[in-house]
C-alpha positions as CSV (number, residue, x, y, z in Angstrom):
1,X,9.5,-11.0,35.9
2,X,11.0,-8.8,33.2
3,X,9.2,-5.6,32.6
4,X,9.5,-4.1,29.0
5,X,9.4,-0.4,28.5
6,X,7.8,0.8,25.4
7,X,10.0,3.9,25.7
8,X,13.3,2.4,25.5
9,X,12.6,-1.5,24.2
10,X,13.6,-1.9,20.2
11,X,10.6,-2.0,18.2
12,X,9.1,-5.4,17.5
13,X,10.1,-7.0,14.2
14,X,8.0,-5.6,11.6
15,X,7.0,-2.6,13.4
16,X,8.4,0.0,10.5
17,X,6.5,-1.9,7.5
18,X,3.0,-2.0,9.8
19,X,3.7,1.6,10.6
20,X,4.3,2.3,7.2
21,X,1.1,0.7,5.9
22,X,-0.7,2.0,8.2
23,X,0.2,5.9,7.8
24,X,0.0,5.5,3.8
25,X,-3.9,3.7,4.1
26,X,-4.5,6.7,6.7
27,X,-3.2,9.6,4.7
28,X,-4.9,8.1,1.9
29,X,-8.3,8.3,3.8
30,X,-8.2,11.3,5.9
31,X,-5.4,13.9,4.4
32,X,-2.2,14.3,6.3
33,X,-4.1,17.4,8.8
34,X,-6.3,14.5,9.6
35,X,-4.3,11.4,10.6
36,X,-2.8,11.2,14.1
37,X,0.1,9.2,14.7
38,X,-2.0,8.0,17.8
39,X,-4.7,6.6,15.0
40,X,-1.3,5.1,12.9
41,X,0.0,3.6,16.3
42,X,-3.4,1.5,16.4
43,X,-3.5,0.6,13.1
44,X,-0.6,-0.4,13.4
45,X,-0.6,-2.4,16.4
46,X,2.2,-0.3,17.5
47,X,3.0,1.9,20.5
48,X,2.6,5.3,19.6
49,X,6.1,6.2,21.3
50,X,7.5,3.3,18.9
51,X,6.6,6.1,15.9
52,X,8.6,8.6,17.3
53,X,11.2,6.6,18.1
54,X,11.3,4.7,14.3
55,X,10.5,8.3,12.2
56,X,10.9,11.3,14.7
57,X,7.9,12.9,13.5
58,X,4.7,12.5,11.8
59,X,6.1,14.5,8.9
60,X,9.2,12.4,8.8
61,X,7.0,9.6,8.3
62,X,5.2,11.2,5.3
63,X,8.3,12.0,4.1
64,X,9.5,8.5,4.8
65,X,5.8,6.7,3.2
66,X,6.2,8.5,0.2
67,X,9.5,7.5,-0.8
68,X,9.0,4.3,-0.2
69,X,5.2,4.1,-2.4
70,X,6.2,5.9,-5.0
71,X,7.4,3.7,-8.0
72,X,10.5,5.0,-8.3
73,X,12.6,1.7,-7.8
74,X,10.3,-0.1,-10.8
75,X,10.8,2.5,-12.7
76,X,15.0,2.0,-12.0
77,X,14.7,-1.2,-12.3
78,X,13.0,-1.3,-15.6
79,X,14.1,1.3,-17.8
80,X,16.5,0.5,-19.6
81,X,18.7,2.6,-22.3
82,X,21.0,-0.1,-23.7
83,X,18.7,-2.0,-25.6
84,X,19.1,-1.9,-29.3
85,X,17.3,0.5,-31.7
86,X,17.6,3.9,-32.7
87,X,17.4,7.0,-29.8
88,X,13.9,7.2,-31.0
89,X,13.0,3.7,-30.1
90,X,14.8,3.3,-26.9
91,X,13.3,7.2,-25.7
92,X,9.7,6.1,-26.7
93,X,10.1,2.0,-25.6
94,X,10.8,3.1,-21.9
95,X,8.7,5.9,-21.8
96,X,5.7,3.2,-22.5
97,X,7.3,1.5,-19.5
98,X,7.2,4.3,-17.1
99,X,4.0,5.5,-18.0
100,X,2.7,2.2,-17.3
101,X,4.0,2.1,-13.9
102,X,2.4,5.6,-13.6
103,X,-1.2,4.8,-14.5
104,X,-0.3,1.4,-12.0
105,X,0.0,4.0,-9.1
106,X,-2.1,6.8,-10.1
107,X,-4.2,6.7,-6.8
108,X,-0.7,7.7,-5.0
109,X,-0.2,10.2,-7.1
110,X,-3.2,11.8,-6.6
111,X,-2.3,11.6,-2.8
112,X,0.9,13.0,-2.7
113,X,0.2,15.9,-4.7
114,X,-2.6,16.7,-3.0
115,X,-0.8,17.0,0.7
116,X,2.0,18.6,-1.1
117,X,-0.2,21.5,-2.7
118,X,-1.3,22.0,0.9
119,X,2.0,21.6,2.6
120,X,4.6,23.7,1.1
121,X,7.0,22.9,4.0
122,X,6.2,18.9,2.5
123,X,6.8,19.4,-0.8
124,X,10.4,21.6,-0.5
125,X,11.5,18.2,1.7
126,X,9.1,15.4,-0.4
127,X,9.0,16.4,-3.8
128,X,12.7,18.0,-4.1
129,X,14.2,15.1,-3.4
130,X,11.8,12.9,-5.9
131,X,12.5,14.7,-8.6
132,X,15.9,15.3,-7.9
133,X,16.6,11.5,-7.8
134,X,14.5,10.8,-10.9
135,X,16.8,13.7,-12.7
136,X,20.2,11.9,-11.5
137,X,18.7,8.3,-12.4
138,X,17.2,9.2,-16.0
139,X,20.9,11.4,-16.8
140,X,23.1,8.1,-16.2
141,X,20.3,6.9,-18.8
142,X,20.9,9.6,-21.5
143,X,24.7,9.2,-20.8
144,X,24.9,4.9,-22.4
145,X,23.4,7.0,-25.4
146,X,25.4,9.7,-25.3
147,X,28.6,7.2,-24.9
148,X,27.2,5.1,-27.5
149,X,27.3,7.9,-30.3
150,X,23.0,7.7,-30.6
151,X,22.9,11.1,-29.1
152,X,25.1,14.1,-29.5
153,X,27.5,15.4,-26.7
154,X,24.7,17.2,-24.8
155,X,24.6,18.1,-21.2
156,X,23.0,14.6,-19.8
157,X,21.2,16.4,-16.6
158,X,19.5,19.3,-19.0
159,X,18.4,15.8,-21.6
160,X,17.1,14.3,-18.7
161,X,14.9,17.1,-17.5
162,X,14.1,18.2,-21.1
163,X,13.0,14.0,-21.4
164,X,11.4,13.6,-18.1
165,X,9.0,17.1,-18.3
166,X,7.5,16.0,-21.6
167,X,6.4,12.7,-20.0
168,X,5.6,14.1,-16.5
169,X,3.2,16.8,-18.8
170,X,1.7,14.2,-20.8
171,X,1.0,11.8,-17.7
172,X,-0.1,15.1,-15.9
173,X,-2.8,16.4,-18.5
174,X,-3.9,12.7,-19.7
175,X,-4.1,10.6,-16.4
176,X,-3.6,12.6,-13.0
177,X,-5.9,15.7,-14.0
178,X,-7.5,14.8,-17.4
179,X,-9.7,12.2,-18.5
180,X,-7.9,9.7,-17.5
181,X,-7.2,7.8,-20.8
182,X,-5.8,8.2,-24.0
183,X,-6.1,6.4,-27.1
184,X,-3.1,3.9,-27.5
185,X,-2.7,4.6,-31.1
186,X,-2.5,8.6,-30.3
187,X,-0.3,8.3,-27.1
188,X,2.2,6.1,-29.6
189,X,1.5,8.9,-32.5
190,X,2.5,11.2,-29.3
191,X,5.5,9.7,-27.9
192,X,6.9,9.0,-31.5
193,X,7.0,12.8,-32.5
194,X,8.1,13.8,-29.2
195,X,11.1,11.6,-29.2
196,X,11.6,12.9,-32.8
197,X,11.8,16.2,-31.9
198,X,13.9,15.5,-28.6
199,X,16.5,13.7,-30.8
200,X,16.5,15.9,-33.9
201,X,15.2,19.2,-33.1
202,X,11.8,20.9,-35.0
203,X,13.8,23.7,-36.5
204,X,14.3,23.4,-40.6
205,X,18.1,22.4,-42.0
């Protein structure tokens, strides 16, 4: 009779999504300083070598969990900056979109930047790399309008930070640290004059 060894054996199918799980709901309940990869490896159902093996550490697998709950791939996959309509309307149209997806995930949000604000080492490896791929994603974005003659021949990456801060603020102060809701008639009042600043400037001509 064959003998597997948990140390050397591929991991059964599934293992990486029930590990996943698993380290997300326990991060969630007990803070990153609290959760053990031995308590992941039960949840799981898992060996607790099989961890090591999949993610090399536990904070690879934070690193690893985080990517892979964040909304980032929605967000791709619905923002959209060829649609028709002035720069105005397409800016403020998938803004509504991604802070949608936002509120949809808040509790993860609240998650992540409370292990990163306590784990610096986390948030140079975690949050960098977030940001840095929403940056890339949302200056491909600015680029169609750029291209398209709806925006002036600006620097795409500087657009796209200039773009993405002014949500990020306004979903910071209004749903991760404020009251948690805003009136839909003054978030639209909101987005509108921000995009109309963004796209024509504030400064008198």
């Amino acid at each position: 009779m064959s003998v597997v060894n948990a140390a050397t054996s591929p991991p059964r199918k599934g293992s990486r999504e029930r590990i996943s799980a698993a380290a997300f709901a326990l991060f969630a309940e007990r803070g990153f300083d609290g959760t053990t990869t031995r308590a992941i490896a039960e949840r799981a159902g898992v060996n607790e070598v099989t961890i090591f093996r999949t993610f090399g550490s536990k904070e690879a697998l934070f690193r690893q969990v985080a990517m892979e709950m964040l909304p980032l791939r929605r967000i791709k996959a619905g923002v959209d900056f060829r649609i028709e309509g002035t720069a105005e309307d397409v800016l403020v149209q998938n803004a509504r979109l991604v802070l949608g997806i936002l509120r949809d995930n808040l509790h993860i949000f609240m998650i992540l930047v409370g292990e990163l604000w306590r784990h610096p080492e986390l948030k140079d490896e975690v949050g960098f790399e977030m940001f840095d791929q929403a940056v890339e994603f949302l200056a491909a974005q600015m680029m169609i309008m750029i291209e398209d003659g709806r925006l002036r021949n600006v620097d795409p990456f500087v657009a796209a930070r200039s773009w993405m801060g002014t949500v990020q603020s306004h979903f910071l102060s209004n749903y991760l640290i404020g009251a948690g809701t805003i009136d839909p008639d003054a978030e639209e009042r909101l987005l509108r004059g921000w995009a109309d600043i963004f796209v024509n400037g504030a400064g008198r001509r």
